[in-house]
Backbone bond lengths (Angstrom), bond angles and torsions (degrees), N, CA, C in turn:
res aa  C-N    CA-C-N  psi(-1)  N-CA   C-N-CA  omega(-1)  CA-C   N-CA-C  phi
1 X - - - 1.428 - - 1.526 107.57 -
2 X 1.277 107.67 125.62 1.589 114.95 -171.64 1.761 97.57 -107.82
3 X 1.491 105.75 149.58 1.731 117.87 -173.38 1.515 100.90 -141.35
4 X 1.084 107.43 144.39 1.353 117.49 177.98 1.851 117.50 -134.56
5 X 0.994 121.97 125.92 1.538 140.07 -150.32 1.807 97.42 -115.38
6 X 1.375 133.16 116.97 1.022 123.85 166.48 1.613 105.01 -149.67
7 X 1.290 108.75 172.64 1.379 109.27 -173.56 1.247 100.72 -117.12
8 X 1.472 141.10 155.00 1.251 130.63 -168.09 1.731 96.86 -148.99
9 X 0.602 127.15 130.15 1.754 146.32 177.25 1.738 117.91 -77.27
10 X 1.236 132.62 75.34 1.792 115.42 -178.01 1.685 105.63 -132.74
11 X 1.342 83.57 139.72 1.373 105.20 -179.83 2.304 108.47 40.66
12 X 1.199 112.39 59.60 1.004 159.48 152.83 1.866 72.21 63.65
13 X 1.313 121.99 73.15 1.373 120.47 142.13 1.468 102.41 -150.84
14 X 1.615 87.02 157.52 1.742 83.57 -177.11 1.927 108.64 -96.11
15 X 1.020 94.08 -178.89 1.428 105.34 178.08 1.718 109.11 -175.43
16 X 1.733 99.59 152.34 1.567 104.46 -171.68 1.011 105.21 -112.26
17 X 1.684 125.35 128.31 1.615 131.43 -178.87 0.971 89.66 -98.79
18 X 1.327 117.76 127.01 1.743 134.10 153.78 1.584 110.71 -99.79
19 X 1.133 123.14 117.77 1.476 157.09 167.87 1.342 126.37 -61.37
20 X 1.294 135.22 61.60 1.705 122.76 -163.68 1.492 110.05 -115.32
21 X 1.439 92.97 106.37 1.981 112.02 175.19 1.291 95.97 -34.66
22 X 1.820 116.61 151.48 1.759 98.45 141.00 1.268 108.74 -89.22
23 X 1.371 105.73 160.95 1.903 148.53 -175.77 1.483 79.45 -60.38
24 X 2.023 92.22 150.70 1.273 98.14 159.09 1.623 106.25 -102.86
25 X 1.262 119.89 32.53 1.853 99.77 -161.19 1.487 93.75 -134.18
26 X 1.616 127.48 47.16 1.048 110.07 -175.27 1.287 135.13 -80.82
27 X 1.114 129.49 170.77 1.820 122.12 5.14 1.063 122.35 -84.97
28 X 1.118 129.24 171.70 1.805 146.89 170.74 1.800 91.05 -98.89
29 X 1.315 97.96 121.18 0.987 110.96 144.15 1.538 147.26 -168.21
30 X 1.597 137.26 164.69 1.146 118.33 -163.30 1.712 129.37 -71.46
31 X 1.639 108.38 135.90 1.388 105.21 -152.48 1.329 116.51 -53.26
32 X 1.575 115.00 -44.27 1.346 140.89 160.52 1.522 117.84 -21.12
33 X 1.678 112.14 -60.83 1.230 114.43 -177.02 1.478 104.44 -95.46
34 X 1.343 149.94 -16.06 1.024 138.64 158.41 1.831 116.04 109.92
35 X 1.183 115.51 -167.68 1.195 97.88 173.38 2.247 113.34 -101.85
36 X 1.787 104.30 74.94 1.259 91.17 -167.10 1.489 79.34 -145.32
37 X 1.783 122.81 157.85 1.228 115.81 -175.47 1.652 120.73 -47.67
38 X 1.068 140.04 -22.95 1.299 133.39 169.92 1.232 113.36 -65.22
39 X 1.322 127.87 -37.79 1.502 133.24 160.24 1.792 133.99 -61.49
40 X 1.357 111.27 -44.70 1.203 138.27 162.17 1.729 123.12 -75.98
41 X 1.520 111.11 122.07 1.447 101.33 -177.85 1.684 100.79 -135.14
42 X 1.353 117.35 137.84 1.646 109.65 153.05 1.148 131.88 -117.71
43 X 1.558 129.79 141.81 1.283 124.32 -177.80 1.508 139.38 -66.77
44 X 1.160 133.67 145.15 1.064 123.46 -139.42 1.795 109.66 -154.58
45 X 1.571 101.28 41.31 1.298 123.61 158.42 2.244 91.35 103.59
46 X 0.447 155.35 -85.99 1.672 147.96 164.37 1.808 112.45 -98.37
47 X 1.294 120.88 -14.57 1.189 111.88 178.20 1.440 106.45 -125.24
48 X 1.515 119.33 166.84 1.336 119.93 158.21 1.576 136.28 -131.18
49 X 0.689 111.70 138.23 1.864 136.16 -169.51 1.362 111.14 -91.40
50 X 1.983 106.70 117.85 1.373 83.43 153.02 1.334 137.35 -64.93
51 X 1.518 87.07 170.90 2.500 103.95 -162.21 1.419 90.68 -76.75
52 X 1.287 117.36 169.02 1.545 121.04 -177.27 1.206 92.25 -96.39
53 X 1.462 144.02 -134.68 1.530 145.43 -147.50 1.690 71.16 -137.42
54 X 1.193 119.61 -93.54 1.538 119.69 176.75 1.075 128.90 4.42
55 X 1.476 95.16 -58.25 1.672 107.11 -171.41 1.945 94.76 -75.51
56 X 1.049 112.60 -22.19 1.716 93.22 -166.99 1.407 101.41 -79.75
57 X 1.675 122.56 -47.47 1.090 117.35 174.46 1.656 130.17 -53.47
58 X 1.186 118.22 -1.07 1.143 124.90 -170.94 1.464 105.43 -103.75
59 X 1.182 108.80 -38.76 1.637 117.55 -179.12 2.061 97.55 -75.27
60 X 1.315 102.64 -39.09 1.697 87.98 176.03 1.675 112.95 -60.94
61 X 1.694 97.04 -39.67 1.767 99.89 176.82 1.393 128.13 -32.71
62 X 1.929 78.99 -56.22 2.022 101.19 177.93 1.125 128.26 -51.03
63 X 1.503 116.12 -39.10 1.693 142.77 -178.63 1.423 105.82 -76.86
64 X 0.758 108.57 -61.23 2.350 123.63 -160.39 1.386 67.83 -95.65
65 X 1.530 163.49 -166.50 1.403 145.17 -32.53 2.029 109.71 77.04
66 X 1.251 108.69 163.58 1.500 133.77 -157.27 2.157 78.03 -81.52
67 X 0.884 123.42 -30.67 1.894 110.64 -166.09 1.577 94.56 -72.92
68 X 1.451 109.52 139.23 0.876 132.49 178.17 1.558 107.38 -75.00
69 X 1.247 122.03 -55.60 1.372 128.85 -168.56 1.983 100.16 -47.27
70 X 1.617 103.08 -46.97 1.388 105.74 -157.51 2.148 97.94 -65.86
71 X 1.707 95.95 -21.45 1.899 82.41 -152.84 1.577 95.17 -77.32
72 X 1.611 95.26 147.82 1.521 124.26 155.99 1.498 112.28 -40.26
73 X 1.857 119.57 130.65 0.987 142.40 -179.47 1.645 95.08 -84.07
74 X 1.971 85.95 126.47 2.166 99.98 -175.67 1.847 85.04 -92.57
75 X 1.470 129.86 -5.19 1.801 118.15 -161.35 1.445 90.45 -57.77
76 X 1.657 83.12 152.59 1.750 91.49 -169.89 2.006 100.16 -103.50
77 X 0.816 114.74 167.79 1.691 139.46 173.26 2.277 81.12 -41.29
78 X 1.230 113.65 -89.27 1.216 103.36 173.01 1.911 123.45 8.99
79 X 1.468 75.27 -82.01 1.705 106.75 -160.66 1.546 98.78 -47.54
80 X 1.528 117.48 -57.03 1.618 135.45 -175.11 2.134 108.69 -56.56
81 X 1.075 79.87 -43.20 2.115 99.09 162.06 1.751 116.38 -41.94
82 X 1.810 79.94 -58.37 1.490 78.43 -172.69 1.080 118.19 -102.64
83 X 1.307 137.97 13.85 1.487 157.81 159.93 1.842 101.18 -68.93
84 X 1.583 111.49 -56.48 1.429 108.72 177.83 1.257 102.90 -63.97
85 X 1.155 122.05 -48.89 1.354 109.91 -171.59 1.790 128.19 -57.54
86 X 1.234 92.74 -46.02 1.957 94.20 156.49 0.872 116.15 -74.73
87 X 1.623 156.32 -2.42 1.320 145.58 145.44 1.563 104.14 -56.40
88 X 1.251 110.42 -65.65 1.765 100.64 -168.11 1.013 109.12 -70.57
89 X 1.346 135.57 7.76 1.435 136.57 160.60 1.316 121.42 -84.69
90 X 1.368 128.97 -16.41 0.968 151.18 -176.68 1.768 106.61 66.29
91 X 1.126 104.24 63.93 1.437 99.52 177.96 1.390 122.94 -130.60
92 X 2.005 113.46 4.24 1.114 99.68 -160.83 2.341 67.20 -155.13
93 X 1.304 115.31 128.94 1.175 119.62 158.51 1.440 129.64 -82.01
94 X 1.897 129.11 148.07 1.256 109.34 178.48 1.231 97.62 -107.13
95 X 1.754 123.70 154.76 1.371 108.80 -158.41 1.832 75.84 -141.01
96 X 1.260 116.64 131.37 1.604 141.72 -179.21 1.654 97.25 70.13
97 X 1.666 91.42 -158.62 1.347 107.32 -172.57 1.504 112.95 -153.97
98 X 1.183 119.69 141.94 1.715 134.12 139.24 1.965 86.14 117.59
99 X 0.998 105.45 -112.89 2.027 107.83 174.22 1.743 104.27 -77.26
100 X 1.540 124.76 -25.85 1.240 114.81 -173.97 1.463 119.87 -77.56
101 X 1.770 105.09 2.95 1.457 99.64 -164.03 1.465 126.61 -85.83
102 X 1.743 119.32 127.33 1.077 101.43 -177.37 1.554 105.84 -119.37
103 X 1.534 122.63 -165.33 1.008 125.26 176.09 1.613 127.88 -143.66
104 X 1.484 106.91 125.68 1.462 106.76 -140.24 2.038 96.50 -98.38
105 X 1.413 136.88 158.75 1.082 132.95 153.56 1.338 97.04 -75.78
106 X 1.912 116.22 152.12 0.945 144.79 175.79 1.841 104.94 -56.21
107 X 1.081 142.51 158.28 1.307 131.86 167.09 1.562 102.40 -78.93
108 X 1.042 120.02 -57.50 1.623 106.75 -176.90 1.407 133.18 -71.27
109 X 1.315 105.27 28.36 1.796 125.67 163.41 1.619 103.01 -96.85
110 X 1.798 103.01 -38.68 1.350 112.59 -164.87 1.692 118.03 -59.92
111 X 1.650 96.84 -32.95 1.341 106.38 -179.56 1.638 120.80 -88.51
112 X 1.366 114.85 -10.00 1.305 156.34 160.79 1.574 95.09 -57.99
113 X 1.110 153.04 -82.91 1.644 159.26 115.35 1.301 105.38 16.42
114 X 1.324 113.27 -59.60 1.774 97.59 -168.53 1.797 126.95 -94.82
């Protein structure tokens, strides 16, 4: 993301134009709210609106591409909670590592289920 800082002179007051490219990695959004319309906003001629759900997924589409491997993970803080938490419980195995990693249920939950 490129910004540009200038000072501009009118009608004998000054004022500072700030310049902000758009990102190529969208969306921008706030860490706090996450990637969900309360978090995500687009502009919309002097003001801005949050994005609908649509609109965010589409802008991740645009950025990351149709491969699954390449797109950005939406799991929330939640989801990652309760993932540790069934690991140290021993209820859920991690099987490889780095992008290959997945995570397997134990078999004797499975039969527990059926």
């Amino acid at each position: 993301m490129f910004t540009n800082i200038e000072l501009v002179q009118k009608d004998d007051k000054n004022t500072i134009k700030l310049t902000v490219d758009q990102g190529s990695k969208k969306p921008y959004y706030l860490s706090d709210k996450g990637l969900r319309p309360s978090g995500v906003y687009v502009r919309c001629g002097t003001t801005a609106a949050p994005a609908s759900e649509d609109a965010i997924r589409m802008m991740i589409k645009m950025t990351d591409g149709d491969k699954f491997e390449n797109n950005r993970s939406l799991i929330t803080t939640h989801a990652v909670n309760t993932l540790k938490e069934m690991l140290s419980k021993d209820m859920i195995k991690k099987v490889g590592s780095g992008r290959l990693t997945r995570y397997v249920v134990k078999s004797f939950l499975l039969k527990l289920w059926l």
